[in-house]
mmCIF file of the N, C-alpha and C atoms, coordinates in Angstrom:
data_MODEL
# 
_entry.id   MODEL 
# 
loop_
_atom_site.group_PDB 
_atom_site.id 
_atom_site.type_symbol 
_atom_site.label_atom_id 
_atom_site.label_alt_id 
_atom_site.label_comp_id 
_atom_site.label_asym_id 
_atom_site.label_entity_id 
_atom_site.label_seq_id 
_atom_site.pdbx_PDB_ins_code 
_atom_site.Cartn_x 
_atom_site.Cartn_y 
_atom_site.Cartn_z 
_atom_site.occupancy 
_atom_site.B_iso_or_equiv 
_atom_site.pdbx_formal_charge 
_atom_site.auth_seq_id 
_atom_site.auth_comp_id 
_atom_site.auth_asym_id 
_atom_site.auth_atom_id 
_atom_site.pdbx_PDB_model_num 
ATOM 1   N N  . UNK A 1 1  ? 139.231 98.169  168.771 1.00 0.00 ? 1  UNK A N  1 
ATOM 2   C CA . UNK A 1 1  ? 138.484 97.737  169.911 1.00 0.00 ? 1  UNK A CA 1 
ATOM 3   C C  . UNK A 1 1  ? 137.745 98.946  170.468 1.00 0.00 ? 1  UNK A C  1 
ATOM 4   N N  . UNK A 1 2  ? 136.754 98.568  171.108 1.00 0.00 ? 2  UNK A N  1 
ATOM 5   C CA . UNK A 1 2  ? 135.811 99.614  171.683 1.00 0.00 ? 2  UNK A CA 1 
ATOM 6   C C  . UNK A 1 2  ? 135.689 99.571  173.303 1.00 0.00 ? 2  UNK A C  1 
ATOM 7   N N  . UNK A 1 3  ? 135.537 100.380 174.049 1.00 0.00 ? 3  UNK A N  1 
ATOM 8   C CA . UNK A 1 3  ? 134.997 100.471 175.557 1.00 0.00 ? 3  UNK A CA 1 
ATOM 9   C C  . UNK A 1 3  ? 133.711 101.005 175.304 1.00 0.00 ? 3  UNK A C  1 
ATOM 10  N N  . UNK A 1 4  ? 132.977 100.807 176.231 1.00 0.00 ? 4  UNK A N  1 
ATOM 11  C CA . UNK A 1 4  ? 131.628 101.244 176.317 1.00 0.00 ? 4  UNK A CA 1 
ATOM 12  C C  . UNK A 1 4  ? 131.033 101.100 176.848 1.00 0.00 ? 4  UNK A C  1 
ATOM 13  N N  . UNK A 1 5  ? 129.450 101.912 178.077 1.00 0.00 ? 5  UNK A N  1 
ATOM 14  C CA . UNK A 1 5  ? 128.742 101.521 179.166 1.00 0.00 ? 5  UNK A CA 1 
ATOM 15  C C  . UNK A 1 5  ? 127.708 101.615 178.460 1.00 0.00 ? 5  UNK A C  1 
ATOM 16  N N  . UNK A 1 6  ? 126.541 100.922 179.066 1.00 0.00 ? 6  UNK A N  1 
ATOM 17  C CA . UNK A 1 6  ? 124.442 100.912 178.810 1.00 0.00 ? 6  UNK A CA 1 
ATOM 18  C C  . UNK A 1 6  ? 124.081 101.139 180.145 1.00 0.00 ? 6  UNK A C  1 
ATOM 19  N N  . UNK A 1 7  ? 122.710 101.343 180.077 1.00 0.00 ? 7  UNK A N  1 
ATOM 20  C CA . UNK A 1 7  ? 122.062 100.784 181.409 1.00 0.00 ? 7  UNK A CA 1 
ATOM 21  C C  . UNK A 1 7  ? 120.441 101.073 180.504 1.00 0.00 ? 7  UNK A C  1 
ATOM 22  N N  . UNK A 1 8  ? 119.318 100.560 181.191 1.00 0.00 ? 8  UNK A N  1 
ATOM 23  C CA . UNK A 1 8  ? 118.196 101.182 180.528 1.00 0.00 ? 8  UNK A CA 1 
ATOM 24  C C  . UNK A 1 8  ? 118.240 102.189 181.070 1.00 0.00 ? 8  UNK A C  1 
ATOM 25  N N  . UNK A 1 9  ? 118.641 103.313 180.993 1.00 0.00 ? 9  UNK A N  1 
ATOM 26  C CA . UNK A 1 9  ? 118.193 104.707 180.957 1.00 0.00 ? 9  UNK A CA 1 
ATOM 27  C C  . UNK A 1 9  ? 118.898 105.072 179.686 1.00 0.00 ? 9  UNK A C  1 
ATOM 28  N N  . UNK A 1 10 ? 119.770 104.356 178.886 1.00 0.00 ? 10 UNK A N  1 
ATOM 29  C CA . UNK A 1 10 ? 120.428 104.795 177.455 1.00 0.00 ? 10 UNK A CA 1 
ATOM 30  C C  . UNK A 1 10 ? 121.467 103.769 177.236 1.00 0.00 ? 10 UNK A C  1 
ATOM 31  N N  . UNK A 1 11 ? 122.644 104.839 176.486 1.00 0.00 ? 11 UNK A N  1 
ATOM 32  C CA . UNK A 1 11 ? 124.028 104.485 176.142 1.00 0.00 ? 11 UNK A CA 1 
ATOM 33  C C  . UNK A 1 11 ? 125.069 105.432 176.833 1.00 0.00 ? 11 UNK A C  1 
ATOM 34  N N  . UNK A 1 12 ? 125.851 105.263 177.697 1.00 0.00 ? 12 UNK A N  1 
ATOM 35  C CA . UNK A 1 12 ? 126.977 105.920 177.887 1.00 0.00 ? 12 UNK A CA 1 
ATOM 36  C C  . UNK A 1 12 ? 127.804 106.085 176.844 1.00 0.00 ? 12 UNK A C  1 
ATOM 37  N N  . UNK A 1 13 ? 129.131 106.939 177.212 1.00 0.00 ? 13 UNK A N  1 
ATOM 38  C CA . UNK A 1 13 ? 130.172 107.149 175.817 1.00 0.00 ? 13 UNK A CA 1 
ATOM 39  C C  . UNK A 1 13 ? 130.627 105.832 175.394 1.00 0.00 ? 13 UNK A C  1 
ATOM 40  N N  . UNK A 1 14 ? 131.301 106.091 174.413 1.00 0.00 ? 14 UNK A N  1 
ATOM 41  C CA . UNK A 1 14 ? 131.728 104.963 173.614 1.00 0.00 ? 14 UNK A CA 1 
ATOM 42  C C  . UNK A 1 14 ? 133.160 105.939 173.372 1.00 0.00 ? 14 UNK A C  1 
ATOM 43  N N  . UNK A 1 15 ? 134.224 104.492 173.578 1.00 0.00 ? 15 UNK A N  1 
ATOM 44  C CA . UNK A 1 15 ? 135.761 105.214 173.355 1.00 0.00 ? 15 UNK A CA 1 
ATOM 45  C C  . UNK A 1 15 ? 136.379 103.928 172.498 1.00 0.00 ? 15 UNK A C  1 
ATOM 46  N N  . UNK A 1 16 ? 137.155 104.411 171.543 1.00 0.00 ? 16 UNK A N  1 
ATOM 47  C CA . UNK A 1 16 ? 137.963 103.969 170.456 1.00 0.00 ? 16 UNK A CA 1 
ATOM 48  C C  . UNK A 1 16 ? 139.095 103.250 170.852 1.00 0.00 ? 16 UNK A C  1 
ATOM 49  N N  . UNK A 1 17 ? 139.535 102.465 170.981 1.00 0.00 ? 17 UNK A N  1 
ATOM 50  C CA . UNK A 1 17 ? 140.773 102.387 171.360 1.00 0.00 ? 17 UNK A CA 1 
ATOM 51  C C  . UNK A 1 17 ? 141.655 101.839 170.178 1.00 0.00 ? 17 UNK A C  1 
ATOM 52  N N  . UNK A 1 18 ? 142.627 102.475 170.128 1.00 0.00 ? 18 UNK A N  1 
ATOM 53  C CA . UNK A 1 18 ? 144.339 102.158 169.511 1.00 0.00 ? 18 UNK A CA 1 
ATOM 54  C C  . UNK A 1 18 ? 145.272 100.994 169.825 1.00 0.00 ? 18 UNK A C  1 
ATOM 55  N N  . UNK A 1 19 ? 145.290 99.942  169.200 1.00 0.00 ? 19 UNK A N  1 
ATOM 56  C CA . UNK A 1 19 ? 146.399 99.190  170.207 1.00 0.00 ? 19 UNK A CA 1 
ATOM 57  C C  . UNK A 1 19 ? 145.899 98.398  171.060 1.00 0.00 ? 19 UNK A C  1 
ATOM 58  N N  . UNK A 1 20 ? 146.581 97.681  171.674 1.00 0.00 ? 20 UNK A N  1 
ATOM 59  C CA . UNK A 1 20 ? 145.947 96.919  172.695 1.00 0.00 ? 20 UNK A CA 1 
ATOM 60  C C  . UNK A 1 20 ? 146.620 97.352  173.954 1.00 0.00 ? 20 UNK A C  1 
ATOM 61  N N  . UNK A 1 21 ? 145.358 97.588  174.401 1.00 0.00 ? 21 UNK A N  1 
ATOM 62  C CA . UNK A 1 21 ? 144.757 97.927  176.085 1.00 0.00 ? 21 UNK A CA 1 
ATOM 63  C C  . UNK A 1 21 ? 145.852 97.572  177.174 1.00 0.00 ? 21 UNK A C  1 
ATOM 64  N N  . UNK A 1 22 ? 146.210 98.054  177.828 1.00 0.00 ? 22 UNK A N  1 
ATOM 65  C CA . UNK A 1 22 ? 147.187 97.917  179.317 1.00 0.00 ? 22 UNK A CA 1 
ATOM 66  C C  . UNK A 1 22 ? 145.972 98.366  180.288 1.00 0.00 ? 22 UNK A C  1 
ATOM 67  N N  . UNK A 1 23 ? 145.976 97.822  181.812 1.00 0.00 ? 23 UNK A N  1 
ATOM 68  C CA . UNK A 1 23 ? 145.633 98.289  183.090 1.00 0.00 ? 23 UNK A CA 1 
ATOM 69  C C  . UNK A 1 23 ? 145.496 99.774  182.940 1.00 0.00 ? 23 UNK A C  1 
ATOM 70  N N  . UNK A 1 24 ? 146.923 100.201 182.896 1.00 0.00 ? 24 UNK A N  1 
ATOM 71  C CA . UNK A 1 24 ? 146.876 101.963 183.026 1.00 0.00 ? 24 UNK A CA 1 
ATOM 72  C C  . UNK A 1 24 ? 146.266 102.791 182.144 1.00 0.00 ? 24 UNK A C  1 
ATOM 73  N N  . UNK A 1 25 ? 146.012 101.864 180.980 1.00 0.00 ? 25 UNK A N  1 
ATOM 74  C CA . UNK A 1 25 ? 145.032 102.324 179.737 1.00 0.00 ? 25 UNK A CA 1 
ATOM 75  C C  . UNK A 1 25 ? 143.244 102.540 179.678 1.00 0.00 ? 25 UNK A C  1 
ATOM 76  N N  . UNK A 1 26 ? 143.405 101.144 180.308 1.00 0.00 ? 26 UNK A N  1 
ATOM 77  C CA . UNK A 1 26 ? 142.295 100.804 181.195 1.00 0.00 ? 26 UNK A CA 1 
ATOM 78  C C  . UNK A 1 26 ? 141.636 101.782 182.488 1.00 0.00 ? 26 UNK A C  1 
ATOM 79  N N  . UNK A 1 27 ? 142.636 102.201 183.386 1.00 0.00 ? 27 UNK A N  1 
ATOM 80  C CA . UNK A 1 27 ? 142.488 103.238 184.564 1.00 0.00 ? 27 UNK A CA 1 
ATOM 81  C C  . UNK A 1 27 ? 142.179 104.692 183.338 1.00 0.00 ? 27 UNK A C  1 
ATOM 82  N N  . UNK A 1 28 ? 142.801 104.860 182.859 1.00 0.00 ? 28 UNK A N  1 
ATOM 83  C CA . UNK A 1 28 ? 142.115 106.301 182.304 1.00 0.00 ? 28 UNK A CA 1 
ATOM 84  C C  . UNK A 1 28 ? 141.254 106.405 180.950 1.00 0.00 ? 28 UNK A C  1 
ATOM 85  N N  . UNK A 1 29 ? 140.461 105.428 180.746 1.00 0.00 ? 29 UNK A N  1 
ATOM 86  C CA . UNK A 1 29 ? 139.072 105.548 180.330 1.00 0.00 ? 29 UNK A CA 1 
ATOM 87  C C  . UNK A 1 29 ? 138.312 105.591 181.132 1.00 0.00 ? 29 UNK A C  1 
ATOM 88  N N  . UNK A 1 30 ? 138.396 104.294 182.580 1.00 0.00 ? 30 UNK A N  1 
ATOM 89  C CA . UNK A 1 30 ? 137.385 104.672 183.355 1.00 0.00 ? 30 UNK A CA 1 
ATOM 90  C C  . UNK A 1 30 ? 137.539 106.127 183.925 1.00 0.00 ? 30 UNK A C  1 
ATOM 91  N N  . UNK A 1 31 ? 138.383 106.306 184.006 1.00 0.00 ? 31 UNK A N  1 
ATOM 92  C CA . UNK A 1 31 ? 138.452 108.239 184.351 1.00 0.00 ? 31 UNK A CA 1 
ATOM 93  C C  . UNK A 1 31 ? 137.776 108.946 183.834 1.00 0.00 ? 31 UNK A C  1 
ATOM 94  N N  . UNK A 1 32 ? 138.306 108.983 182.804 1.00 0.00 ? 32 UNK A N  1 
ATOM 95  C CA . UNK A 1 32 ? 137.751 109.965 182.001 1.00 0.00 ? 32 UNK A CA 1 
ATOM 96  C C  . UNK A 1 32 ? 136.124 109.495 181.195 1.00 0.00 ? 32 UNK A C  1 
ATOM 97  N N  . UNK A 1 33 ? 135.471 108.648 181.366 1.00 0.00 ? 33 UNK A N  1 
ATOM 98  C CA . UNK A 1 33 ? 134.095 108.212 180.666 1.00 0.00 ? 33 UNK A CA 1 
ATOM 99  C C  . UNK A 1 33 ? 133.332 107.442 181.895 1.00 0.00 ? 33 UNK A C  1 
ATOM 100 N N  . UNK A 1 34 ? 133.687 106.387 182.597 1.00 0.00 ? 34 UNK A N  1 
ATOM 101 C CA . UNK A 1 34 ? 132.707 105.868 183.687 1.00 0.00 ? 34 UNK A CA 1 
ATOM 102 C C  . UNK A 1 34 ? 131.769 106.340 184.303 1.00 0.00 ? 34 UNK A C  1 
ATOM 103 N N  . UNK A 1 35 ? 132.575 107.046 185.377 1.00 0.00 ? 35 UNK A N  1 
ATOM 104 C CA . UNK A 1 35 ? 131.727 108.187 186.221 1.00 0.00 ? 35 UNK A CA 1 
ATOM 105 C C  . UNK A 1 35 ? 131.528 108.831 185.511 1.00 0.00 ? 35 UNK A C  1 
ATOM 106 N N  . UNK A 1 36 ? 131.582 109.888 184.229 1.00 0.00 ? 36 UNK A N  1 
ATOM 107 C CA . UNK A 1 36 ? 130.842 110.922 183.255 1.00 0.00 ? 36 UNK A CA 1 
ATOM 108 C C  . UNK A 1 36 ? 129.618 110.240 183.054 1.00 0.00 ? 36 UNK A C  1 
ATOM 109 N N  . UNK A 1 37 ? 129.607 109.054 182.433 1.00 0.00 ? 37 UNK A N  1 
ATOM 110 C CA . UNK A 1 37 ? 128.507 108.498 181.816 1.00 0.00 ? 37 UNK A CA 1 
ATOM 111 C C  . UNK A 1 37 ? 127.674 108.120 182.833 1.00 0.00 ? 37 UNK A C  1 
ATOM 112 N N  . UNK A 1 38 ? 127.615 108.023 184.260 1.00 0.00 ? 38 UNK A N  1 
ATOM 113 C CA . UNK A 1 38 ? 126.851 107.724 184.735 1.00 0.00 ? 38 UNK A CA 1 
ATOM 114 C C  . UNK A 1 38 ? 126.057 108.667 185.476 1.00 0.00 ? 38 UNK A C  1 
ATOM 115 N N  . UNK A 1 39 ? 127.068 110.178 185.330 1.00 0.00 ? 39 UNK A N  1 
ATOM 116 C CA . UNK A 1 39 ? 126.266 111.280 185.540 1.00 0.00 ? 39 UNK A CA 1 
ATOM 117 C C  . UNK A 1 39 ? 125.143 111.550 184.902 1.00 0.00 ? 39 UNK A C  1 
ATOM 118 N N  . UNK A 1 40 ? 125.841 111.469 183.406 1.00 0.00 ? 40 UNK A N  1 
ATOM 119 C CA . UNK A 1 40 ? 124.637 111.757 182.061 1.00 0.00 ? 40 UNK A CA 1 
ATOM 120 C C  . UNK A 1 40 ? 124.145 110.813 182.161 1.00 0.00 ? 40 UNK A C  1 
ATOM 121 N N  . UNK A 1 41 ? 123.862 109.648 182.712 1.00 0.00 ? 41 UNK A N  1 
ATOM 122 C CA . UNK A 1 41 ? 122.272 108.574 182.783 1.00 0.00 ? 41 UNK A CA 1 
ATOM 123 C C  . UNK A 1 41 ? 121.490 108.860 183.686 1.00 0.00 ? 41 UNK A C  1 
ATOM 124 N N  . UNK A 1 42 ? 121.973 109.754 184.524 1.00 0.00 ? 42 UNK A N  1 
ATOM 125 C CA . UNK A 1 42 ? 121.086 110.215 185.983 1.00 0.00 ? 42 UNK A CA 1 
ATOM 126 C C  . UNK A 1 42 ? 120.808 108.883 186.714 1.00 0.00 ? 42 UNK A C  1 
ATOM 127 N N  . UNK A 1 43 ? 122.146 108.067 186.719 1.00 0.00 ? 43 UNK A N  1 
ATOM 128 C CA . UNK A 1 43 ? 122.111 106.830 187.343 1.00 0.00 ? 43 UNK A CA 1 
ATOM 129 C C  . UNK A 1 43 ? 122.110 107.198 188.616 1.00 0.00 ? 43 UNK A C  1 
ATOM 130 N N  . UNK A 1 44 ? 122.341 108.154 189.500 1.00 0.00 ? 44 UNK A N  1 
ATOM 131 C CA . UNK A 1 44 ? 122.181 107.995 190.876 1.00 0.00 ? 44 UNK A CA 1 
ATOM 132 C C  . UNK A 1 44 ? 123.026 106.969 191.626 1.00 0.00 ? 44 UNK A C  1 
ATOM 133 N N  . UNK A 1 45 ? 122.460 106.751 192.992 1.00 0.00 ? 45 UNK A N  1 
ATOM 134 C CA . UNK A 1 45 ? 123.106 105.959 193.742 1.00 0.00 ? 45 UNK A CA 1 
ATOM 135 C C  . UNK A 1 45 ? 123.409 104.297 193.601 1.00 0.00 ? 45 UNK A C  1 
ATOM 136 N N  . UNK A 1 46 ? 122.097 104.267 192.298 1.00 0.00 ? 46 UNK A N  1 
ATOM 137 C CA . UNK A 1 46 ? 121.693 102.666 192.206 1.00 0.00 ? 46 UNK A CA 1 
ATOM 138 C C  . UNK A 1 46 ? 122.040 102.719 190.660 1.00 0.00 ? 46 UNK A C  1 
ATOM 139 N N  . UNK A 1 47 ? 123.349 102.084 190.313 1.00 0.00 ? 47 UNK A N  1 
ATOM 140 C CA . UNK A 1 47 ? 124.003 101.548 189.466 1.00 0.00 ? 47 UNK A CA 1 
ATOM 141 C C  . UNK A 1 47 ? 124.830 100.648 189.804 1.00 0.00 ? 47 UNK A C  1 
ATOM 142 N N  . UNK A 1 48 ? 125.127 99.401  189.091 1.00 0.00 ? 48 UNK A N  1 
ATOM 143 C CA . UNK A 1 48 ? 125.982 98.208  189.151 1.00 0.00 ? 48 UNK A CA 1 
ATOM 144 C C  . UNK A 1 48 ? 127.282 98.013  188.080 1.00 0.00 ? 48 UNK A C  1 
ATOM 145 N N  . UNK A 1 49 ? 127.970 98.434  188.489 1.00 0.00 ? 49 UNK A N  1 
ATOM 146 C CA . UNK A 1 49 ? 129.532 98.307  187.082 1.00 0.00 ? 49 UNK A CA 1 
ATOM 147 C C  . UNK A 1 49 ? 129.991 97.011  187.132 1.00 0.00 ? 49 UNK A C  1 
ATOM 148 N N  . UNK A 1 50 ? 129.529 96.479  186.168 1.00 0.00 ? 50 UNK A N  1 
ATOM 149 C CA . UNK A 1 50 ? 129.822 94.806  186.140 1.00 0.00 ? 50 UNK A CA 1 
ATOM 150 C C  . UNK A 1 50 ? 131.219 95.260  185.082 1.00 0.00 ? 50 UNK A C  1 
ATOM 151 N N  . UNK A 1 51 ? 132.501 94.186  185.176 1.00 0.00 ? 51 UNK A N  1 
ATOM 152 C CA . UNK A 1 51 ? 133.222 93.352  183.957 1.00 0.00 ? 51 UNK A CA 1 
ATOM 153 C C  . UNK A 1 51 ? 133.378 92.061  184.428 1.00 0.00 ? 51 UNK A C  1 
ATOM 154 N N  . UNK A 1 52 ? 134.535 91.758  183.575 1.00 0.00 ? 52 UNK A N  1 
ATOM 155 C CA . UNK A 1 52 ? 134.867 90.277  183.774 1.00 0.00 ? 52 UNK A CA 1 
ATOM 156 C C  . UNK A 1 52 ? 136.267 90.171  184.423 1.00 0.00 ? 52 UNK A C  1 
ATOM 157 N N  . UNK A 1 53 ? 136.813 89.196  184.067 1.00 0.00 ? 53 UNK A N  1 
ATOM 158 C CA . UNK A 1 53 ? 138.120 88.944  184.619 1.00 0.00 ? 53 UNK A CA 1 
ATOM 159 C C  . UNK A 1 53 ? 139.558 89.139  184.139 1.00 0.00 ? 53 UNK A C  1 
ATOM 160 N N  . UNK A 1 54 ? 139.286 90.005  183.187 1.00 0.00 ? 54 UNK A N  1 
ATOM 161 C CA . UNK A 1 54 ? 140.367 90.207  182.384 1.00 0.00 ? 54 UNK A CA 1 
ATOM 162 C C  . UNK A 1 54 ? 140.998 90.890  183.127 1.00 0.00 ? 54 UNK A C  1 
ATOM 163 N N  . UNK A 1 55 ? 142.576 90.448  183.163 1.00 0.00 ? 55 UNK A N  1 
ATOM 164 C CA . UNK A 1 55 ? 144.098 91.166  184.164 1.00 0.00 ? 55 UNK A CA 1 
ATOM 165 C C  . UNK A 1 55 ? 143.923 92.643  184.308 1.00 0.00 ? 55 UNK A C  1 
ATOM 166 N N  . UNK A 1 56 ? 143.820 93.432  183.129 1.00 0.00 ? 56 UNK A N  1 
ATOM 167 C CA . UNK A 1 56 ? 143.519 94.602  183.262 1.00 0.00 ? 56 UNK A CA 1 
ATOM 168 C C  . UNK A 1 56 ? 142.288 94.989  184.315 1.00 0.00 ? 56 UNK A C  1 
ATOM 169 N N  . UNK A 1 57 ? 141.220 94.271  184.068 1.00 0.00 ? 57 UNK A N  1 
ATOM 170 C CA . UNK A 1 57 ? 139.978 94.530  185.356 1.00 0.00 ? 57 UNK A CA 1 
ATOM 171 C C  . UNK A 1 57 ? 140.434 94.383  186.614 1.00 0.00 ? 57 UNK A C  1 
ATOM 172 N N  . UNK A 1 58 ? 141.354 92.969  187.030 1.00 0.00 ? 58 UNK A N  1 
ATOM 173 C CA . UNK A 1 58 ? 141.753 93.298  188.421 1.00 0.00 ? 58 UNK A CA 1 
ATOM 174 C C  . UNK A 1 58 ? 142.810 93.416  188.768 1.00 0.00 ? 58 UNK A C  1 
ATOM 175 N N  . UNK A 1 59 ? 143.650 94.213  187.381 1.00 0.00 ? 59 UNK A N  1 
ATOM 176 C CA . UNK A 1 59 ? 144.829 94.734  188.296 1.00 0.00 ? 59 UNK A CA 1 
ATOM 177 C C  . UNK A 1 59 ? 144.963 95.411  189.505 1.00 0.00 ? 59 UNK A C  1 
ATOM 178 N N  . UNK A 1 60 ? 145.855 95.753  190.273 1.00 0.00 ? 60 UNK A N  1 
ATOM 179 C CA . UNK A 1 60 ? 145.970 96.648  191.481 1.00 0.00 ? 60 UNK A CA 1 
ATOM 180 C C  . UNK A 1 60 ? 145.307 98.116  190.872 1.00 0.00 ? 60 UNK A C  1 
ATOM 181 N N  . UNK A 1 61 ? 145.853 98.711  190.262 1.00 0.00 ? 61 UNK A N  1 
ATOM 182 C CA . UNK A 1 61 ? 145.990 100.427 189.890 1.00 0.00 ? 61 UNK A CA 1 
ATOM 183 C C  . UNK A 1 61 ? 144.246 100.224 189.976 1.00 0.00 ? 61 UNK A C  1 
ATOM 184 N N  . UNK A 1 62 ? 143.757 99.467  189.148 1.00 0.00 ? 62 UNK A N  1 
ATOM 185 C CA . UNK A 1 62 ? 142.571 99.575  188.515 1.00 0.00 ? 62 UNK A CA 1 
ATOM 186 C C  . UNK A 1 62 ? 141.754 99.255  189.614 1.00 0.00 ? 62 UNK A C  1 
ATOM 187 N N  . UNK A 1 63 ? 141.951 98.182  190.529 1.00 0.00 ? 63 UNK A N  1 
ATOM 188 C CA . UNK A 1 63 ? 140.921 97.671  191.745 1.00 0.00 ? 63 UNK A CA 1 
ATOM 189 C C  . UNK A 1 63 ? 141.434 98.847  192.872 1.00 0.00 ? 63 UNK A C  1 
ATOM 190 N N  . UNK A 1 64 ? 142.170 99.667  192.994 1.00 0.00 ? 64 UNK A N  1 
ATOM 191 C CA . UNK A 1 64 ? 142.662 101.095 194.039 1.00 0.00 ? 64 UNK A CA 1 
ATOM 192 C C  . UNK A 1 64 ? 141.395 101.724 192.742 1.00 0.00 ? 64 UNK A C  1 
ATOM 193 N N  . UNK A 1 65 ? 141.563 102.169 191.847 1.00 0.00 ? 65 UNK A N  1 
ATOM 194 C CA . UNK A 1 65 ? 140.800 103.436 191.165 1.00 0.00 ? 65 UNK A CA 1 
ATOM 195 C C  . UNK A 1 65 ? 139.260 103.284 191.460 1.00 0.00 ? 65 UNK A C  1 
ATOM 196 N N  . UNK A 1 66 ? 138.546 102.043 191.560 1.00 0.00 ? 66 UNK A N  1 
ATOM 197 C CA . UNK A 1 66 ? 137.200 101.492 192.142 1.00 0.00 ? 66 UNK A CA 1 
ATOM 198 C C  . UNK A 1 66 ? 137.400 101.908 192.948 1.00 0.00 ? 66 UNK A C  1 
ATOM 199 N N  . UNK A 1 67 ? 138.441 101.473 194.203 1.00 0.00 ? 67 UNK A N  1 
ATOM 200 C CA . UNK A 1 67 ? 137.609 101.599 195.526 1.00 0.00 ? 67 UNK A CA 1 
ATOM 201 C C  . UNK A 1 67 ? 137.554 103.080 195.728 1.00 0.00 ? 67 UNK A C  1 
ATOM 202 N N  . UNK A 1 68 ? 138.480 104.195 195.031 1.00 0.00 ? 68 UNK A N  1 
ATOM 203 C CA . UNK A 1 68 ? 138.694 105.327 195.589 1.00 0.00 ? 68 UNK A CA 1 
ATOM 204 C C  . UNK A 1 68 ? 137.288 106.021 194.858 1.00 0.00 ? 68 UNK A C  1 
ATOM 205 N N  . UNK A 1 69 ? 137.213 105.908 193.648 1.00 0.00 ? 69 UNK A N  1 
ATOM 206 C CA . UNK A 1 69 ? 136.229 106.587 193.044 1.00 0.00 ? 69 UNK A CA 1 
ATOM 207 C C  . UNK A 1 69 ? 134.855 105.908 192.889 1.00 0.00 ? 69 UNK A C  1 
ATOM 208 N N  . UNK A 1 70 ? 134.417 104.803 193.109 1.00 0.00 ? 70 UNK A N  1 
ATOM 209 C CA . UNK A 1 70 ? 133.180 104.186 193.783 1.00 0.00 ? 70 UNK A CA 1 
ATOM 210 C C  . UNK A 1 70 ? 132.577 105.228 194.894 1.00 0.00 ? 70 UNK A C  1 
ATOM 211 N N  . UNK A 1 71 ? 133.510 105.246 195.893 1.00 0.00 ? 71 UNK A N  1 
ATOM 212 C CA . UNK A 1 71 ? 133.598 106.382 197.052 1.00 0.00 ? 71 UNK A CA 1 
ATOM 213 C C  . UNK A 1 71 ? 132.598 107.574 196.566 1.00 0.00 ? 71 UNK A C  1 
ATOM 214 N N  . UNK A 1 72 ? 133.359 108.036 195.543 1.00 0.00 ? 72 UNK A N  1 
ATOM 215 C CA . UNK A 1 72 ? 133.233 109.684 195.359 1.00 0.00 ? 72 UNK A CA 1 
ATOM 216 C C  . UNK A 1 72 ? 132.093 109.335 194.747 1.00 0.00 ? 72 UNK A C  1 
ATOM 217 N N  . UNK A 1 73 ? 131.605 108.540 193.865 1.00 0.00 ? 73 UNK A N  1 
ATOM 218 C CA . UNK A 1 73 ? 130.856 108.858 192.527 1.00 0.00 ? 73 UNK A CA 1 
ATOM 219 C C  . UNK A 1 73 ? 129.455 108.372 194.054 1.00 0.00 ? 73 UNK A C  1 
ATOM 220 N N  . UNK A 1 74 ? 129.143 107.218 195.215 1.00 0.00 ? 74 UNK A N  1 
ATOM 221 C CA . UNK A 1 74 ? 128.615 107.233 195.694 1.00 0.00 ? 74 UNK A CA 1 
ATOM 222 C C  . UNK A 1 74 ? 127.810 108.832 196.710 1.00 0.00 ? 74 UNK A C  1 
ATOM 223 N N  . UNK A 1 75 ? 128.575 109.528 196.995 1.00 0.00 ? 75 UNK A N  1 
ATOM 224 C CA . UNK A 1 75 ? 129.039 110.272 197.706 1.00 0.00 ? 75 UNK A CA 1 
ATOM 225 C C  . UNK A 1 75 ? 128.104 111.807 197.211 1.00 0.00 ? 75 UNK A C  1 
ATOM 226 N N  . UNK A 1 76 ? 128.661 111.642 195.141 1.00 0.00 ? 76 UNK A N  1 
ATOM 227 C CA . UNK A 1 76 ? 128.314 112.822 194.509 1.00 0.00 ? 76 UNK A CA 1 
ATOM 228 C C  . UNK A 1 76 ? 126.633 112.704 194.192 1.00 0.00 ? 76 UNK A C  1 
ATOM 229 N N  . UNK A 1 77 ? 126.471 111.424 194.086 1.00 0.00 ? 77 UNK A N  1 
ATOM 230 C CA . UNK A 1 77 ? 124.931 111.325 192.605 1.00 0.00 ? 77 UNK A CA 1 
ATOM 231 C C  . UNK A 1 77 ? 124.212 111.521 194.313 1.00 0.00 ? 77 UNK A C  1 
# 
């Protein structure tokens, strides 16, 4: 399975994944690749992070890691 962001300004990273995916698995890709990739698109303030509804998307850990780092990544670009 793959993770992975677009926007038209490109392709963000692309990450591999092993296994199948947990929440907390989930919380540290977006860590470590989300906000990166949206640095390297020079997405700025005006970007939209869409998923769907999968358990992992709105687990707790994962809907706390949005609101905290939405924050920052608003804050930084």
């Amino acid at each position: 399975m793959l993770w992975g962001c677009f926007s038209a300004g490109g392709t963000g990273r692309l990450v591999r994944i092993e296994g199948k995916m947990n929440a907390a698995m989930y919380r540290e890709i977006l860590n470590e690749n989300m906000l990166q990739s949206a640095l390297d698109l020079r997405l700025g303030r005006r970007f939209i992070f869409q998923q769907d509804n999968d358990p992992k998307h709105t687990a707790k850990i994962t809907k706390e890691w949005l609101r905290h780092n939405w924050r920052s990544c608003r804050e930084e670009t």
